[in-house]
C-alpha positions, 0 to 999 in steps of 0.5 A, spaced: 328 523 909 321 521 907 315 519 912 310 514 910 303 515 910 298 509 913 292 508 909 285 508 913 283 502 917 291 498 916 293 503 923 291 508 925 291 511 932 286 508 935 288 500 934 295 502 936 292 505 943 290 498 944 297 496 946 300 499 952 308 499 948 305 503 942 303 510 943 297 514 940 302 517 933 307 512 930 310 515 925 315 512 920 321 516 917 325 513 912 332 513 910 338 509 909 337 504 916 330 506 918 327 500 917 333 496 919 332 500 926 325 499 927 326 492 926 331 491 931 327 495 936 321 491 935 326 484 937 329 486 942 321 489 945 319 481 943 315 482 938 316 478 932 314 480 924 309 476 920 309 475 913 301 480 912 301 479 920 303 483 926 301 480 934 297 483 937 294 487 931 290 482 927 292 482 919 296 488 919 301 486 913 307 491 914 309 489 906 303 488 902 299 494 901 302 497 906 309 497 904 311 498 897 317 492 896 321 499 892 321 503 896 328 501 899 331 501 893 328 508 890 331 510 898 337 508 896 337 511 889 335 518 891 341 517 897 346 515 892 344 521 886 344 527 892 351 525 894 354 523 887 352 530 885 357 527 877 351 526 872 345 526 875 345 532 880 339 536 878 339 544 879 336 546 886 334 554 888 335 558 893 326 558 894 326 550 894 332 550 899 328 555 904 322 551 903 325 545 904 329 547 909 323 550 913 318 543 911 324 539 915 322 542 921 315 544 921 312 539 916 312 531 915 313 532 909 318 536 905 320 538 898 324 533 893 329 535 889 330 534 882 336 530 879 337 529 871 344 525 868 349 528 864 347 527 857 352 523 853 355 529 849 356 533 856 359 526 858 364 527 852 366 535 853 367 533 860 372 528 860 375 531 853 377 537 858 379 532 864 384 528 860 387 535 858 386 538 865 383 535 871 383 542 874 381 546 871 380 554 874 374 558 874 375 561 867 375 554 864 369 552 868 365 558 867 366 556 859 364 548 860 358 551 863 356 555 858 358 551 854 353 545 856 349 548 860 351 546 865 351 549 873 358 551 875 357 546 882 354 541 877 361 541 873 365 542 880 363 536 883 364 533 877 371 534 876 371 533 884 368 526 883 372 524 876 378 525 880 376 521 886 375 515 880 381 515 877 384 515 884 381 509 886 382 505 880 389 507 881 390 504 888 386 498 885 391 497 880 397 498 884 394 494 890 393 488 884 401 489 882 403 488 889 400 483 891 403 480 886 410 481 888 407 479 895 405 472 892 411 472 888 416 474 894 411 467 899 414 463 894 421 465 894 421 465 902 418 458 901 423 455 896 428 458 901 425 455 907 425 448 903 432 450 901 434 451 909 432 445 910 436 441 906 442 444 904 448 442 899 455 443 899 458 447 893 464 443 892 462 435 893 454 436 892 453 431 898 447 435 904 452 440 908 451 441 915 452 447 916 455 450 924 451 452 930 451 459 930 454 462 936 451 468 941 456 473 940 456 471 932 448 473 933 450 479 937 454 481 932 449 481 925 444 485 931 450 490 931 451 490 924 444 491 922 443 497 926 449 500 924 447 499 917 440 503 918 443 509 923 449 509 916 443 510 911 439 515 916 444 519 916 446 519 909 439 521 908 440 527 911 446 528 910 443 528 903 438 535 905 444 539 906 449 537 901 451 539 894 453 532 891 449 526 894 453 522 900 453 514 898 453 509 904 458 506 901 462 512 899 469 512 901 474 518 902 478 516 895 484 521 895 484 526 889 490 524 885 496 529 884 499 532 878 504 527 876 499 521 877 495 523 872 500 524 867 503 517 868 497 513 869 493 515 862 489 520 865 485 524 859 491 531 859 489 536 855 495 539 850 495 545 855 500 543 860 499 538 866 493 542 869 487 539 864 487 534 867 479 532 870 480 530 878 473 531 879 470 527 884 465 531 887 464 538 890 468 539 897 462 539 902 458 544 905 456 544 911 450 546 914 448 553 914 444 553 921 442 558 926 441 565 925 448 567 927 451 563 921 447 565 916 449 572 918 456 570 916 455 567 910 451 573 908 457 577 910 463 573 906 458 574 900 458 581 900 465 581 902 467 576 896 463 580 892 466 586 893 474 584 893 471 581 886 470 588 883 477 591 887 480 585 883 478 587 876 479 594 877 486 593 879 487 588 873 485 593 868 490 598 865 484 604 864 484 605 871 491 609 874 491 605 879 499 604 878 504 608 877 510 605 871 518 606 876 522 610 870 526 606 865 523 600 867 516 596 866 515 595 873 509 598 876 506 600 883 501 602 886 499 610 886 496 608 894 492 615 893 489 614 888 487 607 890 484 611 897 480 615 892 477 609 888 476 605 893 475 608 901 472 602 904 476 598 910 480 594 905 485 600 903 486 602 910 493 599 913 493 596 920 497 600 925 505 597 925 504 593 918 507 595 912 503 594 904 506 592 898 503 591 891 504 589 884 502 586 877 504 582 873 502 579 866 503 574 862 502 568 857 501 561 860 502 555 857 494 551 859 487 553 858 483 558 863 478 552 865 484 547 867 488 554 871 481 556 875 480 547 876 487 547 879 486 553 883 479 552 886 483 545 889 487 545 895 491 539 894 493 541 886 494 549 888 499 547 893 503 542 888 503 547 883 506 553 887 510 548 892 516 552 893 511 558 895 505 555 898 508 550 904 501 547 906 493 549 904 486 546 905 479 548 905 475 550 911 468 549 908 465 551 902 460 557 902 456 557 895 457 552 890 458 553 882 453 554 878 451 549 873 456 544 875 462 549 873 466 553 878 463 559 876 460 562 884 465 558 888 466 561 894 470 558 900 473 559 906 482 557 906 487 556 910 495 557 907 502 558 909 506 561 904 514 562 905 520 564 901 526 559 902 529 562 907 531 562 915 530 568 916 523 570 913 518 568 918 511 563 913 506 568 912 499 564 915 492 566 912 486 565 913 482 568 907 476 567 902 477 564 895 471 566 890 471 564 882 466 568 877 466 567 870 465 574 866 465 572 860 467 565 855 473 564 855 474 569 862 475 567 868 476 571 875 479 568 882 480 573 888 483 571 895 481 576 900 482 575 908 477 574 912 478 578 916 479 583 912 473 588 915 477 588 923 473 581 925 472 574 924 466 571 926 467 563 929 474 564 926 481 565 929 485 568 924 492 568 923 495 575 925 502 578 922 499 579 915 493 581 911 491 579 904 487 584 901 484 583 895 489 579 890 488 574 884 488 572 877 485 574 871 484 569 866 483 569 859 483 564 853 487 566 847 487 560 843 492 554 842 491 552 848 494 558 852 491 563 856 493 571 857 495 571 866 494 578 870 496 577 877 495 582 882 498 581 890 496 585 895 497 585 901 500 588 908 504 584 914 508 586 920 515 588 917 518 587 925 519 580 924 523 580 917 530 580 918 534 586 915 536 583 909 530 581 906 526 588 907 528 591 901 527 584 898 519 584 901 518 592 899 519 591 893 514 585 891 519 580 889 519 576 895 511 574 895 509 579 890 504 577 882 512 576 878 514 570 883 507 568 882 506 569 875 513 566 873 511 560 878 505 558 873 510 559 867 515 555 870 510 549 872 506 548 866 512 548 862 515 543 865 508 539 865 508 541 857 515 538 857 513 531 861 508 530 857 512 531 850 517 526 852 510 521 854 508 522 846 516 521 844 519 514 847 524 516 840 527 522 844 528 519 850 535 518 851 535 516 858 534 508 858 528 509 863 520 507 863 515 511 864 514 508 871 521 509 872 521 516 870 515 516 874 518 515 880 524 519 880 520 525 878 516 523 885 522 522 889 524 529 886 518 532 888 519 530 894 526 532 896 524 539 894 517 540 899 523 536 904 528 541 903 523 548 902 520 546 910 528 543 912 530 551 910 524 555 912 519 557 918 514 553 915 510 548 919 509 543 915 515 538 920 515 538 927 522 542 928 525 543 935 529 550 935 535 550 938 539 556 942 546 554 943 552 558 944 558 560 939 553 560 933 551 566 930 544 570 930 543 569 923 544 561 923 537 557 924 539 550 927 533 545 929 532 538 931 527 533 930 528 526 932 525 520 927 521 514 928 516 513 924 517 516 918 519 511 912 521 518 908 527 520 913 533 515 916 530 513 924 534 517 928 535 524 930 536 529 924 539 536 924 537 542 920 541 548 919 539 553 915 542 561 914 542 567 908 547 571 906 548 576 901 554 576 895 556 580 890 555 575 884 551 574 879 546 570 881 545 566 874 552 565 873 552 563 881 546 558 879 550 555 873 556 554 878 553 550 883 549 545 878 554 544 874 556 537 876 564 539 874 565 544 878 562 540 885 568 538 888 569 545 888 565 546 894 562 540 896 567 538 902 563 531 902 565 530 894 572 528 897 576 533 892 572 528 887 568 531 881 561 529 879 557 526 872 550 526 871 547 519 870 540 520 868 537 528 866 530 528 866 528 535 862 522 539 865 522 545 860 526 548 855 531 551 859 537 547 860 537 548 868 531 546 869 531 538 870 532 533 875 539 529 874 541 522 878 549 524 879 554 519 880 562 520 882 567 520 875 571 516 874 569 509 879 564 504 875 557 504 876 557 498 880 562 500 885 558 506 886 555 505 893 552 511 893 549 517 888 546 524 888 540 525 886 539 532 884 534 538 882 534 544 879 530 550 876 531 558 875 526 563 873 525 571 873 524 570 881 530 566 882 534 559 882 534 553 886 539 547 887 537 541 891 539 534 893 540 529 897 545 522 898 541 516 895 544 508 896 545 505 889 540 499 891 534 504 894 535 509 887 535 502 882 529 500 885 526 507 883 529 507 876 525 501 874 518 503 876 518 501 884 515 505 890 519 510 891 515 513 898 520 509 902 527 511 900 530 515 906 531 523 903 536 528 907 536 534 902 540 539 902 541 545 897 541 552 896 535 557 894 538 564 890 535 570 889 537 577 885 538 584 887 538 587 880 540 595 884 543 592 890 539 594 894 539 589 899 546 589 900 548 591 907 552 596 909 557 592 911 558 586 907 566 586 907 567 586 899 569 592 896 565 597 892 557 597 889 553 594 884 548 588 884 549 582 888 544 576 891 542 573 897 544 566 897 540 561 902 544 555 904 541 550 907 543 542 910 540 535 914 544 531 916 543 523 921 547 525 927 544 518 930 541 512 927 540 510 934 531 511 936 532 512 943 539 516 942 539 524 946 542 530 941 549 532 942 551 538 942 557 538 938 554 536 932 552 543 932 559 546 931 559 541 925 555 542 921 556 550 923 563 549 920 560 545 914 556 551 912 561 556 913 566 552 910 561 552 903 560 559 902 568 560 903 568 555 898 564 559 893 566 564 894 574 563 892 572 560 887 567 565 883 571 572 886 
């Protein structure tokens, strides 16, 4: 601030003290608005300026010599240096500050400070520096300081002030971008306004006159309005939270199924029907919140991470874990030994269950990527192990893959798995799946249960099994094939297996890794094989397309999940049990009715299910029951007639397994009213023979490329398993001698209504109670 000193004889004291209004002193201080204050004090006091006079005083002039007409404007100069501090603020001691700071209070005058501006090399090195680092740390500006010879406060308000600048001339360009965009948008809103008011028909070109609009069409554009700005709020933190980004417009587009791909151009590797690519996006992650959750996500990690490396070490042929069965390359677990390597909770059994274990390695006809992609998916897992897996699902996704791979996937699943049979109860598990890469080329995937360690947080999970650490090692070994070693452990309650199928579940042949192995083995070549018959039209003799191909192959597939929930405990349909007298225990009769599903005939279905164990061979059984000749021999609904395949669809290299229409010797394809439509497969865990009745008009409407979703199926079959050391024979089996044999399942559904409000009748059970008798009599008078 700066006071003004007024000359002798222009006022003083003694000519001020003339007015009662003025006091003795009047001293003036300046700074910024002084004088404008003082000036507004004077009106409102009614005293007016002259120009060289004031009233009451004579000729004072308060802007002639008295008043310099540059003292504002130097005011204002100092003010604009002493803030700026950018080029122009000079270096101040302590001393001056002091004396300046005890001047402010005891003296009317006090201490100017000095100010000098930068010189134009110091402006150079300074933005020099600027345009490289608008921030500079302390050892930089130190450096510039010494530099130039410059203050390290002189180069910090530099900096500070350069930055303000450059900030300002950005908001002034953008604020001129936009008002462009809102001038432009005016004149778009005008030309729209005009345009309302005179609209044109599109069709005549004559002025339309457009409807009124009613109150509930106004309501319903509000609702819209609002749904549309709730959805893209929500979209907004869904996205904070999960992986992939959620689109408003993203809908839940199904993941297309194996044979899907196949038929309708997919890119499919040369490595079986498993490199296809489904990716639509990583499953869904919910939300980790709360204390509790992430305290059980940090425990399905380390339980992960742990059966991960159980896994491993299980695989690997270095550590004696396993014990070879003498003349034989099978192999089990040397439970002691896996005591000793692994003494956590995992190794201990539950009171009342049962462990079974087993290895098994092999070469499969597809790439390590394109198995981990298939197994990581629920949908594609469960089409590929269909016999195996009754149903599968993913509850949540724990952690993601890593670089958009599945490399550290981790997710909690839920599956069912059963062997085809009524009298072995569906295992249902609630377990974590992880997959980790260990090397180019080499893949792991463990599954453990999730309660593996005696609790489950938040989550109920199934009791009568549990999957300690099981899964694959896969490694790529070139030409499009990988070298497979499946391990399966796990422990369950032997109290609800019948009799006949404990020895079959001890020994690891039931769910044990060779059913699984030779499943992959199976299912990759019959991809491979539909694959080669799509690349070489010339060696396909079936007359078909591929869409009729196509859809024979879905309706095959179909029949087959039908047959293996109609003879199993699965829960994949809704069957009532039936308890009904005169029918043996081992017989499993249920019931549903149908009303809606156009896979089934409307009415009420019977299923009728049973397993028995003959002393046969069980791929001479095999070849005997596909065989279309030797059909008449037990099908008492053949009408002592013998069958011809039609059309046989290949899906590997062993000629048992295929899909084949059937038709009745001897009678011209178009008197036929009815046909068969039949599939079979065998592999080193066992065999399968199904099939199922199909009108002629339904199955021409498949055959050339039709929708083969509505074609009523009731499959019937039978499911062979082989007991190489009859082991599983009964005590009393009411054949002579020993020796191996197999476990035959057979299984029937048969319409026993058409009728939607028709009530079941209890005969119906007795039929189909002898039909099933008198088949296994059949075979058994024909192969003994």
């Amino acid at each position: 601030m700066s006071d003004i000193v007024f000359e002798k004889g222009d006022l003083s004291p003694s000519s001020c003290s003339q007015s009662t209004n003025t006091p003795e002193k009047i001293p003036f201080f300046f700074s910024g608005h002084c004088l404008k204050r003082e000036k507004l004090d004077k009106q409102a006091k009614g005293i007016k300026y002259k120009k060289g006079k004031m009233n009451g005083h004579g000729d004072i002039g308060l802007c002639g010599e008295i008043f310099d007409p540059t003292f504002l404007e130097r005011i204002r100069d100092d003010e604009y240096e002493n803030r700026s501090g950018s080029d122009n603020l000079g270096s101040v001691s302590a001393d001056d500050q002091e004396a300046g700071g005890g001047q402010e209070h005891h003296h009317p005058k006090k201490k100017k400070k000095k100010y000098h501006r930068h010189s134009p090399y110091q402006i150079q090195e300074l933005e020099s520096l600027f345009k490289e680092c608008p921030h500079p740390d302390e050892k930089q500006r130190l450096e510039l300081s010494r530099r130039l010879g410059l203050e390290g406060n002189q180069i910090k308000f530099w900096f500070q002030n350069r930055r303000t600048q450059m900030k300002t001339q950005l908001e002034r360009h953008e604020n001129a971008i936009l008002r462009e965009e809102n001038e432009k948008l005016i004149a778009e809103n005008n030309l729209l306004k005009v345009a309302m008011r005179s609209p044109m028909c599109n069709v005549c070109g004559g002025p339309a006159v457009p409807g009124e609009v009613t109150f509930e069409q106004q309501n319903l554009g509000i609702e819209n309005a609002r749904l549309k700005d709730e959805l893209s709020r929500v979209c907004g933190l869904a996205n904070k939270f999960l992986v992939g980004p959620v689109s408003a417009l993203a809908g839940p587009f199904p993941r297309p199924s194996v044979l899907d791909a196949l038929y309708s151009g997919f890119p499919v590797g040369r490595t079986g029907g498993t490199g296809i690519d489904f990716s639509d996006g990583p499953a869904p992650i919910k939300p980790e919140v709360g204390n509790e959750l992430m305290y059980e996500r940090s425990m399905f990690i380390d339980l992960a991470l742990a059966a991960m490396d159980e896994l491993i070490k299980l695989a690997d042929s270095n550590y004696p874990l396993w014990i070879k069965y003498p003349n034989s390359e099978k192999e089990a677990l040397n439970h002691d030994e896996y005591r000793r390597v692994f003494s956590g909770t995992s190794c201990i059994t539950s009171a009342g269950f049962v462990a079974e274990a087993s290895r098994e390695t092999g070469l499969v006809l597809s790439n390590s990527l394109a198995l981990v992609e298939t197994l990581m998916d629920a949908n594609r897992w469960t089409e590929m192990f269909e016999s195996i897996v009754a149903t599968a699902s993913t509850i949540k996704v724990i952690s993601s893959g890593t670089g958009g791979t599945m490399d550290g996937w981790l997710q909690l699943m839920r599956a069912e798995f059963q062997v085809i049979s009524p009298l072995v109860p569906t295992r249902q598990v609630k377990y974590l799946r992880y997959c980790k890469q260990q090397e180019e080329g080499l893949w792991a995937v463990v599954d453990v249960s999730s309660d593996i360690n005696g609790e489950d947080p938040n989550l109920q999970s199934y009791v009568g099994c549990r999957r300690l650490p099981s899964g694959c090692i896969i490694q790529d070994i070139g030409n499009g094939c990988s070298k497979v070693t499946w391990v399966e452990h796990s422990e369950y309650d032997e109290s609800n297996v019948h009799r006949l199928f404990r020895p079959l579940l001890s020994s690891g042949r039931g769910f044990g890794a060779e059913r699984w192995l030779v499943t992959l083995q199976r299912q990759c070549e019959s991809f491979q094989t539909i694959l080669s018959s799509l690349d070489d039209p010339i060696d396909n003799h079936t007359g078909l397309s591929p869409a009729g191909e196509k859809s024979i192959l879905k309706l095959a597939q179909r029949m087959a999940v039908n047959f293996y929930a109609g003879i199993s405990r699965s829960s994949v349909r809704k069957w009532d049990k039936l308890l009904v007298a005169n029918v043996g225990e081992d017989m499993r009769i249920r019931t549903r009715k149908n009303l809606i599903d156009p896979g089934e005939p409307s009415g009420i279905v019977l299923s009728a299910a049973t397993s028995v164990w003959l002393p046969l061979d069980p791929w001479r059984l095999f070849d005997f029951l596909r065989d279309p000749k030797c059909r008449n021999q037990w099908d008492i609904l053949s009408n002592g007639s013998s069958m011809q395949e039609m059309i046989r669809l290949p899906k590997g290299q062993h000629q048992g397994n295929c899909v084949s229409v059937l038709r009745t010797s001897g009678i011209d394809q178009a008197e036929s009213t009815m046909l068969i439509l039949q599939e079979t497969w065998t592999d080193a865990s066992g065999s399968l023979v199904m099939y199922a009745p199909v009108d002629v008009s339904s199955m021409n409407v498949v055959m050339n490329g039709g929708d083969s979703a509505y074609v009523a199926l009731l499959p019937s079959g039978f499911s062979i398993l082989p007991d190489d050391g009859g082991m599983m024979k009964p005590e009393s089996d009411g054949f002579g001698g020993g020796g191996s044999g197999c476990l035959l399942s057979i299984g029937f559904q048969i319409l026993v209504n058409s009728l939607p409000n028709a009530r079941f009748n209890v005969e119906s059970v007795g039929t189909v109670n002898n039909l099933i008798s008198c088949t296994i009599d059949k075979i058994k008078a024909a192969l003994q």
